[in-house]
N, C-alpha and C positions, 0 to 999 in steps of 0.2 A: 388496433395499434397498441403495441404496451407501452403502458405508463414509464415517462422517462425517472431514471433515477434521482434522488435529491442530489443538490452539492454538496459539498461538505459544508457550508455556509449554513445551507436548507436545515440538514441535518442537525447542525447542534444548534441553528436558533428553534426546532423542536425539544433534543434535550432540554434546555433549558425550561421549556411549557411545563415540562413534565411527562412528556410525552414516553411513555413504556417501552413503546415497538419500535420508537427514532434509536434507546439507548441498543437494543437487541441489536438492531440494523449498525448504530456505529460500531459496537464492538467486533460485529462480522464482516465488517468493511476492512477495520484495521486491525483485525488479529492476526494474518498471515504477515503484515508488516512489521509488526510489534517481535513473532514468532522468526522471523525470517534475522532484524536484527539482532536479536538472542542470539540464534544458535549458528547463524551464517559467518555475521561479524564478530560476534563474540565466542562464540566456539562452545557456548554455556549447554550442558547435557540436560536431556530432555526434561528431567523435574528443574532443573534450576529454570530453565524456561517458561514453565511451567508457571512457576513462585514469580517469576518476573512479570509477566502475562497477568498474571491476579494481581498484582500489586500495580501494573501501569494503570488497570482501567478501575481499579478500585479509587486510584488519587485524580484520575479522570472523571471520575462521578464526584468526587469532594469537591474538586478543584475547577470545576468547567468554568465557573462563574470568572476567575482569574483569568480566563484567557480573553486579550486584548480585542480580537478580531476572529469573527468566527471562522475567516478564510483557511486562519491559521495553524486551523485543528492537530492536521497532518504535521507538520515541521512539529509542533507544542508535543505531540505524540513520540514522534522520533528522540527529540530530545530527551522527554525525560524517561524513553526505554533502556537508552544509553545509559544516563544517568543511574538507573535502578540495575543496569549490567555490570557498571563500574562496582557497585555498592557488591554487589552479589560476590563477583569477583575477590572483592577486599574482606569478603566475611569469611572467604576459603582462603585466602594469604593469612599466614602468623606473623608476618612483618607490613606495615601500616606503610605501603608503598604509594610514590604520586602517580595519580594520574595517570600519565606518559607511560608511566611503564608497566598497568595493567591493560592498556589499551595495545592489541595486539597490532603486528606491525604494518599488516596491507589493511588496515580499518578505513581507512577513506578509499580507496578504493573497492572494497565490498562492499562499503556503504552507499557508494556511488550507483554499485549494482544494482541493489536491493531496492534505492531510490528510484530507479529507469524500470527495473521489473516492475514494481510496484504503480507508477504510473500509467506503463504500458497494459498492463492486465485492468485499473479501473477507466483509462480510453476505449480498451476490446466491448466492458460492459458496454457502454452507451452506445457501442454498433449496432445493427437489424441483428435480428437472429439469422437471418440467412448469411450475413459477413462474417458474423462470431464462427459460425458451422464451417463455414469454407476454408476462412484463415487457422480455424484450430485444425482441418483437418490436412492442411495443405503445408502448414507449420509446426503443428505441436508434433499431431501424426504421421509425419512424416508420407502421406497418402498420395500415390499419384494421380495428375490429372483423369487417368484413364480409371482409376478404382474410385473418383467423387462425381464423374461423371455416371458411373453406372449406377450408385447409391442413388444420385440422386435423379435420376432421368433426365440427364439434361446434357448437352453435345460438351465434349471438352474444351472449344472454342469458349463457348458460354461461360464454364468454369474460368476459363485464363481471365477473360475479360470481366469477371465477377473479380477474381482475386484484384485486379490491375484496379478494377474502382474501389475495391474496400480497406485497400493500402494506400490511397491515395486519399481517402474520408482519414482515413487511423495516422495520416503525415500530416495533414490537416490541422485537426484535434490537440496532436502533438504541440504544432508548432502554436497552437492557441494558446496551451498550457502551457509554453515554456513562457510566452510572454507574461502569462499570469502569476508563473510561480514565484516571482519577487516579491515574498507577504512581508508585512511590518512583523516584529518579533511576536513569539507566543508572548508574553507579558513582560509588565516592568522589574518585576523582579525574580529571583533567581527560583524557580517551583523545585522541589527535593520532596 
C-alpha cells in the first residue's frame, strides 16, 4: 500500500526540523499554484512568473517560522503570490497606481478557480492509484468507458461502477476539506 501523503500541517512542521526533502516536496506541492496564480490571475508572462515563483518560495524559506498555524501554509502562500504579482506588476507601471487598479478585473473569480483546481488535484493525489487512473482517464482523457475497459481488462460495468465509487471518495474528501478550510490567518502581521 503507498505511503499516504503528509498534510500540509505534516509538511512544514518538517520544514521547520530542517528537513531537505519536506522543503523539495513543499515547493512541488505548491508550485503549480503559485504558477497558476501568476500567470492565470494575473496575466504575468512566463519570466515574470518565473521571478515570482523564486521570490514566493525564497521568502517562504525566510519566513516559515512567521507563519501562525501550520494549517495555514496554503492561504500564507496564495497571499503573498498575490502580493509579489502586485509588486511585479507595479515594477512594469511608470505611474505608482493602487492596488484596485493593478489587480485585474475577473481576479476573484480566477482566483476562485485556481483555488477549486488546486484543491481538486491535491484530493485526486490521496485517491488509490486505480481511482487516480480511471477518473484521469474518464475525465481529463476524455476516454470512453469501452476504451478503459479494454486497457484495462475489466467489463465496462466494473469501470462505471469504479468511476461511481471514486467520485463519491473524491465528494467525500471534498466536503471534508471544505469544513476544514476555515484556517486562522497566515500571521499577525502583514509578510511582504
Amino acid at each position: 500500500m503507498p505511503e499516504r501523503p503528509s498534510t500540509d500541517a505534516e509538511l512544514v512542521a518538517r520544514c521547520r526540523q530542517g528537513d531537505q526533502e519536506a522543503w523539495r516536496e513543499l515547493v512541488e506541492r505548491f508550485s503549480r499554484y503559485v504558477y497558476a496564480i501568476a500567470v492565470q490571475a494575473y496575466r504575468l508572462s512566463e519570466h515574470d512568473a518565473d521571478d515570482v515563483f523564486q521570490e514566493v518560495f525564497a521568502r517562504v524559506y525566510e519566513r516559515l517560522d512567521q507563519l501562525r498555524s501550520d494549517e495555514a501554509v496554503r492561504p500564507w502562500i496564495g497571499q503573498l503570490t498575490r502580493r509579489i504579482c502586485l509588486d511585479k506588476l507595479r515594477e512594469r507601471s511608470s505611474v505608482e497606481l493602487p492596488e484596485e487598479e493593478l489587480e485585474p478585473a475577473e481576479l476573484d473569480g480566477t482566483l476562485d478557480r485556481v483555488e477549486e483546481a488546486w484543491m481538486v488535484h491535491s484530493l485526486l493525489d490521496g485517491l488509490s492509484d486505480s481511482c487516480q487512473e480511471i477518473l484521469d482517464r474518464f475525465f481529463a482523457r476524455d476516454e470512453s468507458y469501452r476504451t478503459i475497459s479494454h486497457d484495462l481488462s475489466l467489463p465496462p460495468g466494473t469501470i462505471a461502477s469504479r468511476i461511481s465509487r471514486c467520485l463519491a471518495t473524491l465528494r467525500r474528501r471534498w466536503e471534508d476539506e471544505e469544513g476544514r478550510i476555515r484556517v486562522p490567518p497566515a500571521s499577525s502581521g502583514q509578510i511582504r
